[in-house]
C-alpha positions as CSV (number, residue, x, y, z in Angstrom):
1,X,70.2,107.9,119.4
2,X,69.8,106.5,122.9
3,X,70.4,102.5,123.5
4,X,67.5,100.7,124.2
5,X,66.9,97.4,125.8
6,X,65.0,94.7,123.1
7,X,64.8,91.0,124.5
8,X,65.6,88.2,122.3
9,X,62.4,86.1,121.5
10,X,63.8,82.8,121.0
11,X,66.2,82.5,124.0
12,X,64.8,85.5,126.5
13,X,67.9,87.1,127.1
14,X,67.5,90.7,128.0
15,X,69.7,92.9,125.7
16,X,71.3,96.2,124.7
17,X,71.6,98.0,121.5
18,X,75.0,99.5,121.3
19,X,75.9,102.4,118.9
20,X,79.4,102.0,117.1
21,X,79.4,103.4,114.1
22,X,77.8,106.6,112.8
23,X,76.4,107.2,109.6
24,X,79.3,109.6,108.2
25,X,81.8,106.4,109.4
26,X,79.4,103.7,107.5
27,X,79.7,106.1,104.3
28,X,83.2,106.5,104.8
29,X,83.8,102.8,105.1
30,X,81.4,101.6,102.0
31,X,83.2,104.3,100.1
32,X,86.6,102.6,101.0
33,X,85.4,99.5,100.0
34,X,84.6,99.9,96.2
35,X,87.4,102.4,95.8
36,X,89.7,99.3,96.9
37,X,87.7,97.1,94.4
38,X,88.7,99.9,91.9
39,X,92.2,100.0,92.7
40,X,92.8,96.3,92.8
41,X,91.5,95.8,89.3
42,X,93.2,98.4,87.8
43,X,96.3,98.5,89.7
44,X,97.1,95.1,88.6
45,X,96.3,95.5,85.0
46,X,98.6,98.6,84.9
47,X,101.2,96.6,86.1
48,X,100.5,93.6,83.6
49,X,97.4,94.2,81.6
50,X,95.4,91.1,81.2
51,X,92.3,91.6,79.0
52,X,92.3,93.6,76.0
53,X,89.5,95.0,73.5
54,X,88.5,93.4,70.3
55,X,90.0,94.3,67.4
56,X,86.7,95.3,65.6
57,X,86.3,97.6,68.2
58,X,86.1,101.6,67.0
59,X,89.4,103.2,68.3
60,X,88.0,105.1,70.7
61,X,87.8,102.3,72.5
62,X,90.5,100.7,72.3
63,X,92.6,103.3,75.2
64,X,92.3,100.4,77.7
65,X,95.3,101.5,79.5
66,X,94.5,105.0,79.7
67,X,91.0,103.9,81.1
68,X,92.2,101.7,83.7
69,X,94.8,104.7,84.5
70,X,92.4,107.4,85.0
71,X,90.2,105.0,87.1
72,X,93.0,104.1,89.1
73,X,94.0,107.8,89.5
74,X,90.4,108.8,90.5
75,X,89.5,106.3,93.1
76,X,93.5,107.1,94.9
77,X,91.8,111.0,94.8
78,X,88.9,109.5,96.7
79,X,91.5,107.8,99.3
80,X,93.3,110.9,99.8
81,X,89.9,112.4,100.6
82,X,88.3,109.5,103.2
83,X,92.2,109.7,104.9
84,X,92.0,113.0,105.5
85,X,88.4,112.5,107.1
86,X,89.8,109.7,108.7
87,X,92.4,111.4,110.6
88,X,90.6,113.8,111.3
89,X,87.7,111.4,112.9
90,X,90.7,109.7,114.9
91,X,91.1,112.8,117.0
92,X,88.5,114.7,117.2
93,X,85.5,112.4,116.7
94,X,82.6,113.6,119.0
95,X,81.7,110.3,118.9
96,X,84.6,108.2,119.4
97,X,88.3,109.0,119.9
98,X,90.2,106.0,118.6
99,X,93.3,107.2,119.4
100,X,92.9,106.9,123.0
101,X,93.2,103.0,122.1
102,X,96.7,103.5,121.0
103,X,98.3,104.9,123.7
104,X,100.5,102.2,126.0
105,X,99.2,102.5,128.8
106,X,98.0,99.7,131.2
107,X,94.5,99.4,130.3
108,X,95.4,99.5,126.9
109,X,98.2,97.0,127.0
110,X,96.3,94.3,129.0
111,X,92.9,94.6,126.6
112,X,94.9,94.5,123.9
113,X,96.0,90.8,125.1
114,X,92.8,90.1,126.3
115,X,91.2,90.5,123.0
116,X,94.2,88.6,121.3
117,X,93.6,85.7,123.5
118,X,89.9,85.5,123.3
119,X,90.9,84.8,119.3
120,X,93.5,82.6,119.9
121,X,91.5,80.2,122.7
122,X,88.1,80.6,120.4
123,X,86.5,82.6,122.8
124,X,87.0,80.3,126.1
125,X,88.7,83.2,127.8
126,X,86.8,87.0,127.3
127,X,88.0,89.7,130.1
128,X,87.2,92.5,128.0
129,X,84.1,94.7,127.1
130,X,83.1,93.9,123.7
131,X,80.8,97.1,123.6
132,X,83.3,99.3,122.7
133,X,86.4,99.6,120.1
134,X,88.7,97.9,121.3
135,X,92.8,98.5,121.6
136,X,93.6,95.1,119.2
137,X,91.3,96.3,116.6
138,X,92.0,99.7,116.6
139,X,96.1,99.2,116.8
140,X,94.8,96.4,113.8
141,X,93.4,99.8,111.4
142,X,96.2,101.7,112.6
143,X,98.1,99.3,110.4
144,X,95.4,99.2,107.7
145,X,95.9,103.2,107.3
146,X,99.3,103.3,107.6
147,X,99.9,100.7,104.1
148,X,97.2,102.9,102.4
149,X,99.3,106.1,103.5
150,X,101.9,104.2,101.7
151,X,100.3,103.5,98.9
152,X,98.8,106.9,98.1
153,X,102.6,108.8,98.7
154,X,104.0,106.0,97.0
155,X,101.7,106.2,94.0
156,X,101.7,110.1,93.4
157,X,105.8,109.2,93.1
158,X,104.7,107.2,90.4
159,X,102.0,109.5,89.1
160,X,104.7,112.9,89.1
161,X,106.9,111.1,86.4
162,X,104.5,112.1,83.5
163,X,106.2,115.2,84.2
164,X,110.0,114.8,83.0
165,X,110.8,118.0,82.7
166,X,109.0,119.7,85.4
167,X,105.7,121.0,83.3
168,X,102.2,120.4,83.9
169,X,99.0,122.1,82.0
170,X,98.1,123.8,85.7
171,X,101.8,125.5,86.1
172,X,104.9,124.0,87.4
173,X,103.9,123.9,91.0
174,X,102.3,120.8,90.8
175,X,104.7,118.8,90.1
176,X,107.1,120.3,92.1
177,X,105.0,120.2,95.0
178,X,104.7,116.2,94.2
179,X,108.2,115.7,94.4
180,X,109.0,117.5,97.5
181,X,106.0,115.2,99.1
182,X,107.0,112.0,97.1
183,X,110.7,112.1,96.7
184,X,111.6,110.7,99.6
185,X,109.4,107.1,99.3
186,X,112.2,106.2,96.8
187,X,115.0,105.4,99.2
188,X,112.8,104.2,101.6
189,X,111.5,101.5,99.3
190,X,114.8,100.9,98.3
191,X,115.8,100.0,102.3
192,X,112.3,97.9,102.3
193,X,112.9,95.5,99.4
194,X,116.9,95.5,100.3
195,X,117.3,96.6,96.7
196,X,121.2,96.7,95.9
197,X,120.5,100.1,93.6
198,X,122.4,102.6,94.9
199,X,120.3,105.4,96.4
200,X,117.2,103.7,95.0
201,X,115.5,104.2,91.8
202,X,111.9,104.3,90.6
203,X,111.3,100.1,90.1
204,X,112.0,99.8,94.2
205,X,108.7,102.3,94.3
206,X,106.7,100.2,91.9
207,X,107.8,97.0,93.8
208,X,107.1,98.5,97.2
209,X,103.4,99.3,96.0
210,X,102.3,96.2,94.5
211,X,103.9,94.0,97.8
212,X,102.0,96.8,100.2
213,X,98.6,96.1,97.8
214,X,99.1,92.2,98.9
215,X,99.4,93.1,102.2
216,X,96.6,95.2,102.2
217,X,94.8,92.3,100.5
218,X,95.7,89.7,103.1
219,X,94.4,92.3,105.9
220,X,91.1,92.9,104.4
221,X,91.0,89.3,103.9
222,X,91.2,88.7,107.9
223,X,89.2,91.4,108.6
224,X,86.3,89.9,106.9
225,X,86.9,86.7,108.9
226,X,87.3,87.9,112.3
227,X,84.1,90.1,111.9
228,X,82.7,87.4,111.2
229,X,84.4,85.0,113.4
230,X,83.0,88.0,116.9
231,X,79.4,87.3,115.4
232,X,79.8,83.9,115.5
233,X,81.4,83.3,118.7
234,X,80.1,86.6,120.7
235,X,77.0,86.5,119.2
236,X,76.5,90.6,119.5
237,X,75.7,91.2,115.7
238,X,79.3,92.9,114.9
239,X,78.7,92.5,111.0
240,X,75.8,94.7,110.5
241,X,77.1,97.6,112.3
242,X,78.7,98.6,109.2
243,X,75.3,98.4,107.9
244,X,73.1,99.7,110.7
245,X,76.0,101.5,113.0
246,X,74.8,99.0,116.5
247,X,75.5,95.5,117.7
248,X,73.1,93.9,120.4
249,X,75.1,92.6,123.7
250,X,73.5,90.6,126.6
251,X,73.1,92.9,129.6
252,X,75.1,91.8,132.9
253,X,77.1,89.1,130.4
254,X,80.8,88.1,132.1
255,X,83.1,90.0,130.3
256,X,80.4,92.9,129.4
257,X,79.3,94.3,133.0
258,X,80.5,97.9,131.9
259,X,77.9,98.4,129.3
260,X,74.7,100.4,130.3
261,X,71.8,101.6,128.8
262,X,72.7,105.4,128.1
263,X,73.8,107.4,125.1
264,X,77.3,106.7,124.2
């Protein structure tokens, strides 16, 4: 879908609908969203369960654990999924290729700045073009995947000691395979949280993933706000391209004068 100029009734400015998101991304992004929701809520009640069923309840019911377990379990499947699509979208997008936002180079370097001090002085100095992704926000999900990389490798080291002895119902390979994937999150968590276990042991994994599900809290937290704080302050419509995929930028703007009216 082509950009097309629209002009903005109340103030006459002449503008340009920008495509940033596609519809597979939007899914993909929604998707992540609840699945968080998900996790959150039952992550925490694994680690210290907080309601509990009334005892008049018929006993099937009462498995609260186990429920909040197998939701848990399902909605890390669906992460494992959107990651994969994700990476694979960081590449070789047709669209976009995010990872040519990453690499140090000059351009790269000095937008990055740029965009950092366009937030910092509340949008009294913009040098950049807001039209595109740019290298603060795409270094700033870098992050974001990174701590849910974590947090699935992490969890499945959690998850493969249901097997103690190295038995599953679908044949030893699978928990096998776990370890050889897994085993290695535990000294690494133990160097993280400057555990004095020696070697590390399986609490340093649990505390590794509940501080990395804070941190993943506290970015969602400011992404919210600074999507909201570029739709304030630019004024481009950057929180509904997660629900339409386009933002609408003034045409010949300071800051914006790459942007043009063809098919990105």
């Amino acid at each position: 879908m082509a950009n097309t100029v629209e002009y903005d009734d109340k103030l006459g400015h002449k503008r340009v609908r920008v495509r940033r998101m596609t519809f597979s991304m939007r899914l993909i992004h929604w998707v992540n969203v609840f699945s968080m929701i998900v996790a959150v809520a039952t992550g925490l009640y694994i680690g210290a369960p907080y309601y509990q069923t009334l005892i008049a309840d018929p006993a099937v019911d009462k498995y609260v654990m186990a429920w909040n377990r197998w939701g848990h379990f399902i909605v890390a499947i669906i992460f494992d999924v959107t990651s994969i699509l994700v990476a694979y979208l960081f590449f070789f997008s047709r669209f976009e290729k995010h990872y040519l936002k990453i690499i140090p180079n000059k351009k790269n370097i000095v937008e990055f700045f740029e965009v950092l001090f366009n937030l910092l002085t509340l949008n009294r100095r913009k040098k950049f073009d807001s039209s595109h992704s740019d290298s603060f926000n795409s270094i700033f999900f870098i992050i974001f995947h990174l701590m849910l990389a974590w947090m699935l490798f992490t969890g499945l080291q959690m998850y493969v000691q249901i097997f103690p002895h190295g038995h599953s119902s679908i044949g030893e390979w699978w928990p096998t395979m776990l370890h050889m994937a897994t085993d290695w999150t535990i000294p690494v968590s133990n160097w993280l949280i400057g555990s004095t276990a020696t070697g590390g042991n399986l609490m340093d994994v649990r505390i590794s993933h509940h501080i990395t599900m804070w941190l993943i809290i506290t970015w969602v937290v400011f992404h919210i706000y600074y999507q909201v704080w570029r739709t304030v302050f630019w004024q481009e419509g950057d929180v509904a391209i997660v629900v339409g995929g386009s933002k609408f930028m003034k045409v010949g703007e300071d800051g914006n004068k790459e942007v043009d009216l063809t098919e990105r």
